[in-house]
N, C-alpha and C positions, 0 to 999 in steps of 0.2 A: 401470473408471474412464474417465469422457469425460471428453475435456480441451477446453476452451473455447480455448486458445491454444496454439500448437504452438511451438516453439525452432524458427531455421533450420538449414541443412545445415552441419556443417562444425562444429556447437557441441563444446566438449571437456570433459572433463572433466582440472581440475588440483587441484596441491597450495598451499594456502596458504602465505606464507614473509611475509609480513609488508603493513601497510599507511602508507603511506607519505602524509603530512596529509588527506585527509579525501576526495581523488577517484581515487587511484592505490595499486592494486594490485598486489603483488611476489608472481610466482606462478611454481610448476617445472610445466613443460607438457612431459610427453616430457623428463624430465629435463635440460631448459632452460628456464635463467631467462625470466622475461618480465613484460611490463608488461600491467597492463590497468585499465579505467575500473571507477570505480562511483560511478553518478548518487545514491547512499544520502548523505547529509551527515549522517545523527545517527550515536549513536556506536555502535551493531548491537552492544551489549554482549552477551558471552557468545559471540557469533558467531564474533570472528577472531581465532582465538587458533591460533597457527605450526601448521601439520601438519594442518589440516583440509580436507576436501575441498571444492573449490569448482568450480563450472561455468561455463562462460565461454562466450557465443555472441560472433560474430566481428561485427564493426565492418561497418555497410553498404558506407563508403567506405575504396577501400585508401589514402586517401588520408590516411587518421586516423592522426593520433599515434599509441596505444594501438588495436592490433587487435585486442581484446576488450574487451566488458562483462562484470561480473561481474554473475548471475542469481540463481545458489543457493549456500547451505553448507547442507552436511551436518553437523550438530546431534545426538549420542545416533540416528543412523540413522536420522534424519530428514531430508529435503532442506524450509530455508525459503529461501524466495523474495526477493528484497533490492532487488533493481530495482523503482525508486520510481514508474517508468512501465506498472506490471502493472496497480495496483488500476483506474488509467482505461481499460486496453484491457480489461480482465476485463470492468467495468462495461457497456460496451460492446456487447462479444459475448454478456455473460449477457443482454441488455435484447434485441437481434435473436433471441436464442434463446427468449426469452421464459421464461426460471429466474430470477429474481425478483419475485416476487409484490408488492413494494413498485412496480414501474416497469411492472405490466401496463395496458395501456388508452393509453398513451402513442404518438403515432402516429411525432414527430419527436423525434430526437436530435441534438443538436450537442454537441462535445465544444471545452473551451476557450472557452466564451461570454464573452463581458463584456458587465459592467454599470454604467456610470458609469466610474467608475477603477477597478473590479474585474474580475479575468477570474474563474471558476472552473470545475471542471475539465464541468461535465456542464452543459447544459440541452435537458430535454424539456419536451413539450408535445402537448396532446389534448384530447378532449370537455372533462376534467374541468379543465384552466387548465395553469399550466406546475409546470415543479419544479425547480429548481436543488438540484443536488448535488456536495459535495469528495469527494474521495476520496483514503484512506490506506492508508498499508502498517502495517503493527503486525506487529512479528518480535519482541516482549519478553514474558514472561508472568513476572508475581511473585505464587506460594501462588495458582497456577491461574487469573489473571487475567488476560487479556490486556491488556496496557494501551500506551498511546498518550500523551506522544511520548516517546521511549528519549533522549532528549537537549529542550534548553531549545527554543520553536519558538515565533520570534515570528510566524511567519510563518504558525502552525498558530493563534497566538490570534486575527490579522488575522482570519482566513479563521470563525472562529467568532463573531467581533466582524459581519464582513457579513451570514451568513446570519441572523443575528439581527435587523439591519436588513429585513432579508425578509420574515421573520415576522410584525415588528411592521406590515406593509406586508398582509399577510394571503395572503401567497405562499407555497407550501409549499417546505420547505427541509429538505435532509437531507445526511449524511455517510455514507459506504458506506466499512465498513472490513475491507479485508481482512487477516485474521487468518492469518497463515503459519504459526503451530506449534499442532502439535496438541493439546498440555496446555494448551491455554488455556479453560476451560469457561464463561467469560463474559468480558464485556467492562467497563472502567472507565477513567477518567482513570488516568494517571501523575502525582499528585498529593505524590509523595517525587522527582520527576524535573524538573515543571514545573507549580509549587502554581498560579499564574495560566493557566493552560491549565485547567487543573482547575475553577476558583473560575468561568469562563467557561464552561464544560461543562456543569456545573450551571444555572448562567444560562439558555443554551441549550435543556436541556431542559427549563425550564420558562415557557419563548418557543414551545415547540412544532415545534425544530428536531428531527429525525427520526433516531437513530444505528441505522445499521444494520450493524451485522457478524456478518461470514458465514466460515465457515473455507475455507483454501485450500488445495488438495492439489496440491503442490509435487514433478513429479518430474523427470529431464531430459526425459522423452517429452515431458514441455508441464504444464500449470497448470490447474486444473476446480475448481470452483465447487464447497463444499461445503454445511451446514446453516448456520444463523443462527442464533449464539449469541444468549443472554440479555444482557441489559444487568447489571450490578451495582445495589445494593440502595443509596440514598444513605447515606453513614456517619452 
């Protein structure tokens, strides 16, 4: 396994004890308590449940409240990936690497563009015009599906509501989703999670917005790009 992103020194491995409102994690590190962040706000169902393993790389600044981010849990011996800032650095280094065949020919990348009142997370550009792309984390799979978003995201229908606006504009536009658990064998809305994400997904891809997920293999060594799932079948 190559891994596109590497953990820095010093990352640990601990034990879950509990999460505490929505960005603060209660974890035994070396059989002490401790605090640590995670940038995750949906609700990682299935994920944090007392006694699970988790990994935690160390805060750049010792100057941080919370000297860890939480990265991974360990899942049925699986490590998924939770840190909501992977799918953009993945995107990223798969595109300089040149392992997605969706972003080949593309000569610039900026990451964090805006457009008007919108930022979003990706815009490249080449011979062939530009391309704006979001990118997501997806850690839920229900009857082998991976699906997107595990909690309500207005902020995931905004961002589906813009590149739509894109589309109609004749600019290509896509979402890059990475897929952290490995029983996931296609991809679909979370439409039992958040029906209007769903109802606009649909929309989407028939605007010619572009869903692309790819599975992610998740270990503490670091993070690597795997295949590209299929899309789900409309119901």
């Amino acid at each position: 396994m190559s891994y596109q992103l590497l953990f820095p020194a010093h990352s640990r491995q601990a034990l879950l004890i509990s999460r505490e409102k929505r960005f603060i994690i209660h974890a035994l590190l070396d059989d002490q308590p401790v605090k640590a962040h995670t940038n995750n706000s949906g609700s990682m169902v299935g994920l944090l449940r007392p006694g699970m393993d988790i990994f935690l790389s160390p805060a750049l600044s010792p100057k941080r409240r919370l000297p860890y981010t939480m990265e991974l849990v360990r899942r049925h011996g699986h490590w998924v990936g939770v840190n909501t800032l992977t799918p953009n650095r993945l995107l990223k280094k798969s595109w300089e690497q040149g392992l997605i065949p969706e972003l080949m020919g593309y000569e610039v990348y900026e990451s964090e563009k805006t457009i008007g009142a919108s930022r979003l997370d990706a815009w490249l550009s080449g011979p062939q015009g530009e391309f704006w792309i979001e990118a997501k984390n997806v850690t839920m799979v229900e009857d082998q599906v991976a699906c997107f978003p595990d909690a309500v995201s207005v902020r995931g229908q905004k961002h589906l509501q813009e590149l739509m606006i894109l589309a109609d504009q004749g600019v290509r536009v896509g979402v890059f989703l990475a897929v952290q658990r490995p029983d996931g064998l296609c991809f679909g809305p979370a439409d039992f999670i958040d029906p209007v994400f769903a109802h606009l997904y649909w929309q989407a891809m028939d605007k010619g917005v572009e869903f692309m997920p790819y599975v992610v293999h998740a270990t503490p060594q670091g993070i690597g790009l795997g295949k590209r799932l299929p899309l789900m079948s409309r119901p």
